[in-house]
C-alpha positions in Angstrom: 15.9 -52.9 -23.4 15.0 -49.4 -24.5 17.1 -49.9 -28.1 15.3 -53.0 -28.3 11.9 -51.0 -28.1 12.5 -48.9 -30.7 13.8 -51.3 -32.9 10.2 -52.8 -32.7 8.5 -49.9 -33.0 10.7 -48.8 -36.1 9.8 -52.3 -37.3 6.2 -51.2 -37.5 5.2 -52.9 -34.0 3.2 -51.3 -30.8 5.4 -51.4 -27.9 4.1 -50.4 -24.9 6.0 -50.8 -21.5 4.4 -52.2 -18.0 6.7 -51.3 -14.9 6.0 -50.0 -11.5 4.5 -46.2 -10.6 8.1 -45.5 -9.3 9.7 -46.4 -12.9 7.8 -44.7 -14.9 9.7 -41.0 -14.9 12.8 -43.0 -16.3 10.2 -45.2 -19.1 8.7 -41.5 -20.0 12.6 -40.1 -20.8 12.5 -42.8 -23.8 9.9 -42.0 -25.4 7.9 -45.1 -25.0 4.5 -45.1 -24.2 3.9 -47.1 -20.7 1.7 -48.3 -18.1 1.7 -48.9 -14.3 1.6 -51.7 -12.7 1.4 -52.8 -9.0 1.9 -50.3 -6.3 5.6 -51.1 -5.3 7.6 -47.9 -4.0 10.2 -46.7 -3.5 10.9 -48.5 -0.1 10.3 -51.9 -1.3 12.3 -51.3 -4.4 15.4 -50.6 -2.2 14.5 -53.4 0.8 15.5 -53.0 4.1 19.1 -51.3 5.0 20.8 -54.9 6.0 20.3 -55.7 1.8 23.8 -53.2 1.1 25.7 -54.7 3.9 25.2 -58.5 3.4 25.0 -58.7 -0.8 28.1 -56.1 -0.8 29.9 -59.1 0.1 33.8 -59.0 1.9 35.0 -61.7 -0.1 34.5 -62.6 -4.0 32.1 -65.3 -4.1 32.8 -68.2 -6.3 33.0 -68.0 -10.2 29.7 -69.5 -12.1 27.6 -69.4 -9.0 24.9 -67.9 -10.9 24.9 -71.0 -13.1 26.2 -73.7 -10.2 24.2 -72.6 -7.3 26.1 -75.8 -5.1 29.5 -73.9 -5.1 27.6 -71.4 -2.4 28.7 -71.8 1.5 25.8 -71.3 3.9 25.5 -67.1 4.3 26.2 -66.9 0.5 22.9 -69.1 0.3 21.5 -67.1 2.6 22.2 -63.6 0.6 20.4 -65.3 -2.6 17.5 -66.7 -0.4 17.0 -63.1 1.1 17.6 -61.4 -2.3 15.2 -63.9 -4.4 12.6 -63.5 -1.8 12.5 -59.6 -2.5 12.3 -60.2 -6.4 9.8 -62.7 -5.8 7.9 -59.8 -3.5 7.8 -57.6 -6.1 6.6 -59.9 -8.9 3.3 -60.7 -6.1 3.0 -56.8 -5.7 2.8 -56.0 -10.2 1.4 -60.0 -11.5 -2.3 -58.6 -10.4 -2.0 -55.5 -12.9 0.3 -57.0 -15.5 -1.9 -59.7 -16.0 -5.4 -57.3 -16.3 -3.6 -55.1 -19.0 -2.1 -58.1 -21.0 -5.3 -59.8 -21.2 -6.6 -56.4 -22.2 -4.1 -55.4 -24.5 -3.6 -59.3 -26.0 -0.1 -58.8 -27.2 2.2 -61.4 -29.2 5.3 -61.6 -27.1 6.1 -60.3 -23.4 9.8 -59.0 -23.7 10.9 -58.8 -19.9 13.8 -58.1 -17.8 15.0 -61.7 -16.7 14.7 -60.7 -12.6 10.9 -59.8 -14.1 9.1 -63.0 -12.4 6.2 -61.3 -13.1 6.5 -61.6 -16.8 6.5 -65.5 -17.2 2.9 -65.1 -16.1 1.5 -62.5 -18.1 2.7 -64.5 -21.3 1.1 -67.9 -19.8 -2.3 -65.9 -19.1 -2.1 -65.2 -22.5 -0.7 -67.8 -24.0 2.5 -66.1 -25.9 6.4 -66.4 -25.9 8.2 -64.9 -23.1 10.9 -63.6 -24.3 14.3 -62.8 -21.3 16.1 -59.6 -21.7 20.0 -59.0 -20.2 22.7 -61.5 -20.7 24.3 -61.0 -17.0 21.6 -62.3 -14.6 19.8 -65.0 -16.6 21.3 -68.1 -14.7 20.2 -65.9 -11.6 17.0 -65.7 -12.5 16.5 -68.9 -12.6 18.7 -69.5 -9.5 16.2 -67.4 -8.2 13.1 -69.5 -9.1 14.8 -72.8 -7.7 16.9 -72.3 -5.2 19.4 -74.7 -4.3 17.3 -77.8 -4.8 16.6 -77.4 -8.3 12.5 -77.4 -7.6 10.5 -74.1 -8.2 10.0 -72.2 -5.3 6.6 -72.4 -3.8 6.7 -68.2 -4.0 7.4 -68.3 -7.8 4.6 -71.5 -8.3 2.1 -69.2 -6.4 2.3 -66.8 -9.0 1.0 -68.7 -11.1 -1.5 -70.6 -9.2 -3.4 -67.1 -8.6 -5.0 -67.1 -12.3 -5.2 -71.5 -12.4 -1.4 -71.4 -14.4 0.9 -73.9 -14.9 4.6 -72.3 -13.7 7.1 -72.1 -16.7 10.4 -72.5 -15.4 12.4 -70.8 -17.7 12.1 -68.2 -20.7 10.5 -69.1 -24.1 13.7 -67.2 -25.6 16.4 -65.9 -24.5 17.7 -62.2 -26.2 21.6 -62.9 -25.6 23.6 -59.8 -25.4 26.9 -61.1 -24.5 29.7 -61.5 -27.5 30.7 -65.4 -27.4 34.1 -64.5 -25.4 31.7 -62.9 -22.5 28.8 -65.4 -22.5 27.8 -66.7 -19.0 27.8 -70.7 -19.0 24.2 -72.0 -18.6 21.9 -74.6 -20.1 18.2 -73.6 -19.3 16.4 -75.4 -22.0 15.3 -72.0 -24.0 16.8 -70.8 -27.3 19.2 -67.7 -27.6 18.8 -64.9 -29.5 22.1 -63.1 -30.6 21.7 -59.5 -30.7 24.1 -56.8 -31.1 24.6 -54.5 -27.5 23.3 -51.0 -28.0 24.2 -48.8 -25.5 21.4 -46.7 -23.8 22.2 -44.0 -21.5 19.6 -41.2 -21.8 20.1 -37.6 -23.7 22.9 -35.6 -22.7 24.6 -32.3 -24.1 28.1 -32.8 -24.8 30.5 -30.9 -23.6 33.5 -29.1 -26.0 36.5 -31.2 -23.9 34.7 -34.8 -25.4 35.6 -33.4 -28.2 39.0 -33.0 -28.2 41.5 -36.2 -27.7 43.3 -35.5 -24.7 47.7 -35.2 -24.4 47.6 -37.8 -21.1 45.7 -40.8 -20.9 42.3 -40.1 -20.1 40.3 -42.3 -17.2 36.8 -42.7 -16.7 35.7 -43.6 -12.9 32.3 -44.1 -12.3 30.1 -46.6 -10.6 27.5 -46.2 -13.2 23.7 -46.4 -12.0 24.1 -49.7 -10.1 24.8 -48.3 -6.7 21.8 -46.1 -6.1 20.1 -49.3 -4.9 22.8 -49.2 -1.8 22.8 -46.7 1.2 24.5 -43.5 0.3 27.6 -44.1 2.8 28.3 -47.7 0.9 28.3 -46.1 -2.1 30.7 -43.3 -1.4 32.3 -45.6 0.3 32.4 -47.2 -3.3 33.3 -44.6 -5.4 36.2 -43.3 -3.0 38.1 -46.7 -3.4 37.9 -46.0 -7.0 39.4 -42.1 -7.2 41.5 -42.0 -4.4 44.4 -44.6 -5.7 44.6 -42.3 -8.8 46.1 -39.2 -7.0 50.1 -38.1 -8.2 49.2 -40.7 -11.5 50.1 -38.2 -15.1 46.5 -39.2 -16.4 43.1 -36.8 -17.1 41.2 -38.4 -14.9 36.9 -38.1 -15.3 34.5 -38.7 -12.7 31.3 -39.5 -13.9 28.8 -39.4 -11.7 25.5 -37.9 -10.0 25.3 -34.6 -8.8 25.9 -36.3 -5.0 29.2 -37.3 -6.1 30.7 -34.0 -7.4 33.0 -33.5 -4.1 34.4 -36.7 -4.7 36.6 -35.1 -7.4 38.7 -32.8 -5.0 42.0 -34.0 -4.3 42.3 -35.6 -7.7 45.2 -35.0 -10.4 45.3 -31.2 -12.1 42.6 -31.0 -14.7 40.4 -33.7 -13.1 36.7 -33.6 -14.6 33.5 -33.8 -13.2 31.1 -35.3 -15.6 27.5 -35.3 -14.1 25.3 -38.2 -15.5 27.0 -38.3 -18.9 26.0 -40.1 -22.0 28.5 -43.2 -21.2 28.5 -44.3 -25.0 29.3 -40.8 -26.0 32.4 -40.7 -23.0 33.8 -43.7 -23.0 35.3 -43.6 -27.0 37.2 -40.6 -26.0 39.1 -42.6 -23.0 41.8 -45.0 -22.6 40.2 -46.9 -19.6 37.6 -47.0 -17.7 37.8 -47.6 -13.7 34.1 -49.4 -12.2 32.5 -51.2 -10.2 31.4 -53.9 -12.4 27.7 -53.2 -13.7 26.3 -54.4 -16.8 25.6 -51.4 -18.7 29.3 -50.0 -18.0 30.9 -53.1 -18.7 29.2 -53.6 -22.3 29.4 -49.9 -23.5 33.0 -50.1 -22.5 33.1 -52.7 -25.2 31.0 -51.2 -27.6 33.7 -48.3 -27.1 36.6 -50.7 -27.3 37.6 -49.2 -24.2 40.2 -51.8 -21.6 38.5 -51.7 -18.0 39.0 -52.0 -14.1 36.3 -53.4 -12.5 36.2 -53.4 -8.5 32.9 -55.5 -8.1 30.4 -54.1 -5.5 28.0 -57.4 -5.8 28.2 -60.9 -6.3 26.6 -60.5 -9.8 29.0 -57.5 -10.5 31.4 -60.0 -9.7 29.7 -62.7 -11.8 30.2 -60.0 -14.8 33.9 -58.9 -13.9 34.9 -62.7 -14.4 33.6 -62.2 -18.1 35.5 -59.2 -18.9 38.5 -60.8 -17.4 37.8 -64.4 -18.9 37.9 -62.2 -22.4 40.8 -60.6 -21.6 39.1 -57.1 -22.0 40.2 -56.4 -18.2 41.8 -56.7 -15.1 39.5 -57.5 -11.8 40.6 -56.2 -8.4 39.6 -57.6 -5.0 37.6 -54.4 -3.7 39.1 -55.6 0.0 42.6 -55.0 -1.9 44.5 -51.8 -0.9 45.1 -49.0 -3.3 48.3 -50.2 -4.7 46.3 -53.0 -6.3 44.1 -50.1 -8.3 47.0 -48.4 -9.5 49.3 -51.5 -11.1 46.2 -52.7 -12.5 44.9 -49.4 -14.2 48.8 -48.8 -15.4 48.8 -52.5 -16.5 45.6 -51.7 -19.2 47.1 -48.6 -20.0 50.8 -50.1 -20.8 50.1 -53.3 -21.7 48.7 -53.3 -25.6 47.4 -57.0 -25.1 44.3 -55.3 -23.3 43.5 -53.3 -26.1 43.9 -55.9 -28.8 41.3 -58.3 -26.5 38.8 -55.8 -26.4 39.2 -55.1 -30.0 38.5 -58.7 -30.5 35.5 -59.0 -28.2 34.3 -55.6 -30.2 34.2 -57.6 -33.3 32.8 -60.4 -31.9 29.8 -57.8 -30.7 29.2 -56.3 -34.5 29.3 -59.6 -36.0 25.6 -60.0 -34.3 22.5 -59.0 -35.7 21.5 -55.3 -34.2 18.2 -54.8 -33.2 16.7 -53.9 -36.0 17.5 -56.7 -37.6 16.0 -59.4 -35.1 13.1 -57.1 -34.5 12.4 -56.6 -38.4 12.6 -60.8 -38.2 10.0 -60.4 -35.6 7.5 -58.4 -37.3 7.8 -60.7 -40.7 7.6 -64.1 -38.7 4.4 -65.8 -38.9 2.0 -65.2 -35.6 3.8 -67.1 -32.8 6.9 -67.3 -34.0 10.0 -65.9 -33.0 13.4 -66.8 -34.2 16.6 -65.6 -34.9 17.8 -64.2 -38.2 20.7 -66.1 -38.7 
């Protein structure tokens, strides 16, 4: 969302961003000005410890679940019902403040995260577009609001019913991220918005190496920022099913990672790197493949690098978002139950195989065909007062 911020603000609009106490170290990093809201911490953001072990499911669950809900079993229900009910939780702890400071502040459009149930509300109380942000959860979200039965939960309804609010079920608009071959299937009544994928990844100083092509094939492994939301044991756990099928293999192998991870990268091939908390979109165009674990930020600056990829998914919507690189044929998914062998033939079958690179290449231009963020955003600040639309 962060691109998307700036493109407003070089478009001659205030931005200013609402998120909880605990978010707001990362919102000041950007640049953006920002406000709290709600009193979550750092406990509730994580939940309890039984949240790593029951969404990091053993077994894939089904493709399009987050659209088809139905093609659940029972304890998959049961995961979504648990994880909804924390999302939900969080929206009761921030509506209170949001609320206050949009009817203070009286902007013209609340842009929100699409897991943001808090958001919906802050546009009804004062009466403007809600606008979703990020392509790979958005049929979730509103799984999320539903359930199973296709009626709004009474958690979500009671958001609204604190300030005398009608519930909106879905998004105004929808900012659509996704190039057409990656698109999740969904029809939730509100219109998309194409816009361009800009990678964010924070500052970072970049080493001499990135700047030099290496002689082997160079991998990136990482498991992105996804994984800090899981115990520290699951996601080592994580991370070591990703580097240790890569051992004898003639490749430069990169781990990027957090400074936590850095002993992950002994026992590796010669010249293994340790790449703490790198710029991603400056990385990845220097690589031949990248090895993950299937979260939406790696798997859509992988793109914007043209980069083939290996995704072991460590979450059902990981999962959901593997499918789409695969679908494009940008990728190769592997079971993360599957042994190592399975890592290996499907890293040397991106690297060898040239069809990879030539999908990816396709799905790249796909991606630069939409508007950037500038452009929609300029549209934005032209459009008459209540309208938003897209520029093609």
């Amino acid at each position: 969302m962060v691109p998307t911020a700036w493109a407003c603000r070089a478009a001659g609009m205030e931005v200013v961003v609402a998120a909880p106490p605990y978010c707001l170290p990362a919102v000041h990093r950007t640049g953006l000005p920002a406000v709290p809201v709600g009193d979550a911490t750092e406990a509730v953001r994580k939940g309890p410890p039984r949240f790593s072990r029951d969404w990091g499911s053993d077994r894939p669950w089904p493709a399009g679940w987050t659209s088809r809900p139905e093609l659940l079993d029972e304890t998959q229900s049961a995961v979504l019902e648990f994880t909804a009910g924390k999302q939900l939780h969080k929206a009761a702890g921030m509506v209170e403040d949001l609320v206050a400071f949009a009817r203070h502040w009286r902007p013209d459009v609340v842009v929100c995260d699409v897991l943001c149930h808090a958001g919906p509300v802050a546009a009804a109380a004062v009466g403007v577009p809600h606008v979703s942000h990020g392509w790979e959860v958005a049929t979730m979200a509103h799984t999320e609001r539903t359930g199973r039965t296709g009626g709004l939960r009474p958690e979500y309804t009671a958001l609204f019913a604190r300030f005398g609010l009608p519930p909106r079920p879905c998004s105004d608009r929808m900012i659509q991220l996704a190039p057409p071959a990656m698109t999740v299937p969904a029809s939730l009544g509100q219109t998309e918005i194409p816009m361009r994928y800009v990678p964010y990844n924070g500052s970072g100083a970049l080493p001499p190496w990135l700047r030099t092509r290496s002689q082997r094939p160079r991998v990136c492994v990482t498991s992105g920022l996804a994984l800090g939301g899981f115990d520290k044991e699951t996601a080592a756990d994580a991370m070591r099913a990703f580097v240790g099928p890569l051992a004898g293999l003639d490749i430069e192998v990169v781990l990027a990672g957090t400074a936590d991870q850095r002993d992950l990268a002994a026992g590796l091939p010669g010249g293994a790197r340790f790449a703490e908390s790198p710029p991603f979109h400056q990385l990845l165009p220097s690589c031949d493949a990248v090895i993950h674990h299937g979260g939406a930020g790696t798997a859509m600056t992988a793109v914007h690098a043209g980069v083939p990829q290996v995704i072991l998914p460590q979450s059902p919507p990981h999962t959901e978002i593997a499918y789409r690189v695969e679908q494009a044929g940008a990728g190769v998914v592997v079971d993360p139950e599957a042994d190592g062998g399975a890592v290996r033939d499907a890293l040397l079958s991106v690297l060898g195989d040239g069809r990879y690179r030539a999908a990816v290449a396709a799905v790249r231009a796909e991606r630069d065909a939409m508007p950037t963020p500038a452009e929609v955003c300029a549209r934005w600040a032209s459009a008459p007062a209540g309208e938003l639309a897209s520029p093609r």
